[in-house]
C-alpha positions as CSV (number, residue, x, y, z in Angstrom):
1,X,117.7,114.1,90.5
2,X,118.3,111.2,92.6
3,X,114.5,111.4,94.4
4,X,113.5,111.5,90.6
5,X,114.9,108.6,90.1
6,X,114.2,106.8,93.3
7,X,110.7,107.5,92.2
8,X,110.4,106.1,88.7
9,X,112.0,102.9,90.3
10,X,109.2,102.2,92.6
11,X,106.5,103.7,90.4
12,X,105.6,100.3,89.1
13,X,105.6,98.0,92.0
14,X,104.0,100.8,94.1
15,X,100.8,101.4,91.1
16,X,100.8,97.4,91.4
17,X,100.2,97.8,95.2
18,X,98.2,100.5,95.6
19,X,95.8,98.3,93.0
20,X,96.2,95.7,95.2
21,X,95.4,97.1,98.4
22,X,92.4,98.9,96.8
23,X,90.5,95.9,94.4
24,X,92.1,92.3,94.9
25,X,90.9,88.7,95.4
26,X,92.2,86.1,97.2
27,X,92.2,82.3,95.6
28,X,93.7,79.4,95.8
29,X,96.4,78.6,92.9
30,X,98.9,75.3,92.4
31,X,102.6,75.2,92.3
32,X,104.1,74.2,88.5
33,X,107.1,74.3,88.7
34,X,109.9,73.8,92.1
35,X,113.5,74.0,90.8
36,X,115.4,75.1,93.7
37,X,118.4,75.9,91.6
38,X,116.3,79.2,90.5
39,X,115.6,82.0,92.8
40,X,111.7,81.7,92.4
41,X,108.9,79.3,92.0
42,X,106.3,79.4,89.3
43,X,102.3,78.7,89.9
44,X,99.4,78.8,88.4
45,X,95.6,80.1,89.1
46,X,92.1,79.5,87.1
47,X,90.0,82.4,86.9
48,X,86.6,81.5,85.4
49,X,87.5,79.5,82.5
50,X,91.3,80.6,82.0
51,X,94.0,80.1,84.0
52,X,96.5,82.1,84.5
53,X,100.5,81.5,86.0
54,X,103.1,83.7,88.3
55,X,106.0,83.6,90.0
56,X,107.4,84.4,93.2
57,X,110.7,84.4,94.1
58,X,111.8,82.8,97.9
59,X,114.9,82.3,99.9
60,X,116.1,79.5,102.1
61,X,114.9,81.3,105.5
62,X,111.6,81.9,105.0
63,X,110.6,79.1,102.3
64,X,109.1,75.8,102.6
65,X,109.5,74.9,98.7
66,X,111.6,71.8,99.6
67,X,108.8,70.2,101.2
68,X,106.0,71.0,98.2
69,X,105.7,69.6,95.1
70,X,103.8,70.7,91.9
71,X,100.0,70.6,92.2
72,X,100.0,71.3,96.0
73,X,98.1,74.5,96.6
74,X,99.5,78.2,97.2
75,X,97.4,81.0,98.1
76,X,97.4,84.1,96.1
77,X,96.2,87.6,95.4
78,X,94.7,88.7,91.7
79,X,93.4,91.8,90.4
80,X,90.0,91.8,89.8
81,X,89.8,93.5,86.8
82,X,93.1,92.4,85.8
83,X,93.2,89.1,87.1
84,X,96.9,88.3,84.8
85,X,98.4,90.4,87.5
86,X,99.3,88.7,90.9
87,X,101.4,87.6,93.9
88,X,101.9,84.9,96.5
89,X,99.5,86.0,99.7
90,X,102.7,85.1,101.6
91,X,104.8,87.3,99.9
92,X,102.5,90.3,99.4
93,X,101.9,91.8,102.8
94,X,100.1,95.4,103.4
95,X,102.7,96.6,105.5
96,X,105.6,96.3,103.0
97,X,103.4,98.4,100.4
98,X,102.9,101.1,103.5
99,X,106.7,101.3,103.4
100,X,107.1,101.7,99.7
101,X,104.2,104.6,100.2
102,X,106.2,106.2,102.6
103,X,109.7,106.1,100.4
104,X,107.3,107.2,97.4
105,X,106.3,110.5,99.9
106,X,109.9,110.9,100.7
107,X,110.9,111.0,97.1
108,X,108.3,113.1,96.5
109,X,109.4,115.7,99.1
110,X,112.8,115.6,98.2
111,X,112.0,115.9,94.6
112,X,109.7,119.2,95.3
113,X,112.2,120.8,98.0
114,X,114.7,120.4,94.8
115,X,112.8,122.5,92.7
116,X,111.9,125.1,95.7
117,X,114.6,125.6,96.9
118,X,116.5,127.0,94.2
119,X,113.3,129.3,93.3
120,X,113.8,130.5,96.2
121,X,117.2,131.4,96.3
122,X,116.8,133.0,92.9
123,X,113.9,135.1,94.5
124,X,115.8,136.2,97.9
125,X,118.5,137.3,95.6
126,X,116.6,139.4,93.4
127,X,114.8,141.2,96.3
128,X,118.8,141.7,97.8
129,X,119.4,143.2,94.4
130,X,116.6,145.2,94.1
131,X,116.7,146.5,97.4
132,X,120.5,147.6,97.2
C-alpha cells in the first residue's frame, strides 16, 4: 500500500519530467515578481505571440534573487507542445528526474512483490495441502 502510494505521489512530477526530458525548449523568460518574503519567484516567457508565466520556488543557499530585479532575464524550459508547462533551467536538472525514475522503479517493484508474494504463498500452501 505504501509503494502505491509513493507512486501516485510522484506520478505527476515524474510524467512532467519524462515530457521534459523527451520534447522541451529552452528560452529566455523575465522575472515579474521578487518578494523574498514568499518561498518562490514568479516569471514570465513569450511564446510566439502569447506569453506565458511560472514560478519557481528558491532558498537562501542556492539563490541569487536578492540581487535581480523584475525584467532581468531567467532561463527556462517549456514544452513544446505544451508550452503553459515549465521550469527554471536552474532548477530543472536531468539528474534529479533520473532519481525520481529510479524511486518510481522502486515503487514499482515493491508494489508488484506485494501482490506476488502473497499469490505465492496461497499457491505453496495449496500444493502442501494437496500433497498431504
Amino acid at each position: 500500500m505504501l509503494a502505491l502510494w509513493g507512486l501516485v505521489r510522484i506520478a505527476p512530477v515524474l510524467l512532467r519530467d519524462f515530457e521534459l526530458s523527451r520534447d522541451s525548449v529552452t528560452a529566455f523568460g523575465w522575472y515579474t515578481e521578487l518578494d523574498q518574503e514568499k518561498d518562490y519567484v514568479q516569471y514570465a516567457y513569450k511564446v510566439e505571440d502569447q506569453i506565458y508565466s511560472g514560478r519557481v520556488s528558491w532558498n537562501d543557499e542556492d539563490s541569487d534573487v536578492y540581487s535581480r530585479h523584475p525584467g532581468d532575464r531567467i532561463a527556462i524550459i517549456y514544452l513544446a507542445h505544451k508550452p503553459w508547462v515549465s521550469v527554471s533551467a536552474r532548477s530543472w536538472d536531468v539528474r534529479d528526474f533520473r532519481v525520481r525514475e529510479g524511486l518510481a522503479l522502486f515503487y514499482i517493484f515493491v508494489f508488484l512483490t506485494g501482490i506476488w508474494l502473497p499469490t505465492l504463498r496461497r499457491h505453496n500452501t495449496q500444493a502442501s495441502i494437496v500433497s498431504a
